[in-house]
N, C-alpha and C positions, 0 to 999 in steps of 0.2 A: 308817605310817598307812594304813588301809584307807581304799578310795575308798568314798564314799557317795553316792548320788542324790540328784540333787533334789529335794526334798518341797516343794512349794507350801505356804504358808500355808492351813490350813483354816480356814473362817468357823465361827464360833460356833453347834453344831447346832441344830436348830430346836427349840422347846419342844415336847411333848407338849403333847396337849388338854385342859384338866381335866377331874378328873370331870364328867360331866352333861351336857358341851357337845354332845355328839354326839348324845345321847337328844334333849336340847331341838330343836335344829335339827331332826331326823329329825321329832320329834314337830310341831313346826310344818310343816315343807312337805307331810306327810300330813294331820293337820287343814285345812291351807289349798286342799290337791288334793279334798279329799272335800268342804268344803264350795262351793267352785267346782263341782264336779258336780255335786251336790246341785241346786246354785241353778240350771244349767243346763237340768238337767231339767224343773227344777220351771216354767223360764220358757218349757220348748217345750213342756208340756202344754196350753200354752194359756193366756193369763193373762187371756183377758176372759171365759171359763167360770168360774174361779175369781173374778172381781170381780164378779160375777152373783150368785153363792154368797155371796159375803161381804157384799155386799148386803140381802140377805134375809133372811141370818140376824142381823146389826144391824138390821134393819127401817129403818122410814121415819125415826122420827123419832131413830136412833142417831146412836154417834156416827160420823163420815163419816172422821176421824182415824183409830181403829182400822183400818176397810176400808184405808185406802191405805197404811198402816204395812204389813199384811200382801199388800199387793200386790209393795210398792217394795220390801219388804225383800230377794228374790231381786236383784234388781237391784244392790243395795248389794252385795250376797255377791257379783255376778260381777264387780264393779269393785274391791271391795275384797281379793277372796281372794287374789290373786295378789301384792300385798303381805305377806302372811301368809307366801307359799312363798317369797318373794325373802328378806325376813329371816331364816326359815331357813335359807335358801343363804349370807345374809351371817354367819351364823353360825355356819357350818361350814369358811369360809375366811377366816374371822377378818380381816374386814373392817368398814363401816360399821356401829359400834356403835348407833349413832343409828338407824337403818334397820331393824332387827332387835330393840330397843324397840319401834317404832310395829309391826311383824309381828305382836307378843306380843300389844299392847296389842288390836288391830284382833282379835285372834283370841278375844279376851275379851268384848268390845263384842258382845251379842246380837244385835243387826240386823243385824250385818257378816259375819253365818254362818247359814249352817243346819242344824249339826250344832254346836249347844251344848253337847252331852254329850262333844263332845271338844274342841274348841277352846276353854272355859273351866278345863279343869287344862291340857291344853296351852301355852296363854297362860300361866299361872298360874309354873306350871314354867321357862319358855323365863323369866320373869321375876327366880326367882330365884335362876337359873344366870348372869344376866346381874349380879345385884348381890355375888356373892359375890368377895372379893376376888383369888382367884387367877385368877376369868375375869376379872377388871377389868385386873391384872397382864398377864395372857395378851395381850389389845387391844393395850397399851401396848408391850409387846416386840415386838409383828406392826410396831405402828405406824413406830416406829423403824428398825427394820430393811432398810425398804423405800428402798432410793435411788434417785433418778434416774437413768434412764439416760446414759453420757456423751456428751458434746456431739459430732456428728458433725463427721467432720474435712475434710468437705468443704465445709460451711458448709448456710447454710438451704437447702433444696431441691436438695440435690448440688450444687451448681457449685462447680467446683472452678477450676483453671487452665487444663481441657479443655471449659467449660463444663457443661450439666448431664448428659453422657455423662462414666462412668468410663472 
């Protein structure tokens, strides 16, 4: 009988990405970086030049809604956009499903951006790469997978029988 090595147990290889997961995510933390910029910009131009402007062109007796729709909307993008790029980061390490929902959604939401023209298919997309069954499957194997780490053997906070020096 020939001798043989050792082989260790290999764990079960990690699933590949489904289609589209990668596009979506990508495509979310770009819409979410350009509409953050975006908004950024738009809010160091000045924004009491622009409430001036917006002012006047509603006139006196407009509506006063509109002017601060269009003022706070930047605002909404620079608090909101970086939720946008986290869900596609959670999306690409196939982590918080839930989190990467609200990214999509936020990235859909017109006030929540200011590059509509991309973060409405963006969102759109990232939506239904998220409801297709083999990304649903995809979550559900990450989820499982994951076990805690084991219990340290010197107890909470190192102490051991040497106290809390090893």
């Amino acid at each position: 009988m020939a001798y043989q090595p050792y082989q260790p147990a290999t764990a079960a290889p990690l699933r590949s990405r489904p289609p589209g997961v990668t596009g979506a995510g990508v495509a979310l933390i770009l819409s979410g970086g350009a509409s953050f910029v975006c908004a950024a910009l738009w809010m160091a131009a000045d924004l009491s030049v622009l409430h001036d402007d917006v002012q006047q062109q509603v006139g006196i007796g407009g509506s006063e809604i509109f002017a601060y729709v269009v003022l706070f909307s930047p605002v909404l993008s620079v608090f909101l956009s970086p939720a946008t790029i986290i869900g596609g980061v959670q999306l690409l390490r196939r982590r918080n499903r839930r989190l990467t929902t609200v990214g999509a959604v936020l990235a859909i939401v017109p006030l929540t951006g200011c590059c509509l023209l991309a973060g409405i298919p963006c969102g759109i997309y990232a939506l239904f790469v998220l409801r297709r069954p083999e990304t649903m499957a995809w979550y559900r194997s990450g989820a499982v997978s994951q076990q805690p780490p084991p219990p340290d053997p010197y107890g909470q906070y190192g102490q051991g029988p040497y106290g809390p020096w090893r």
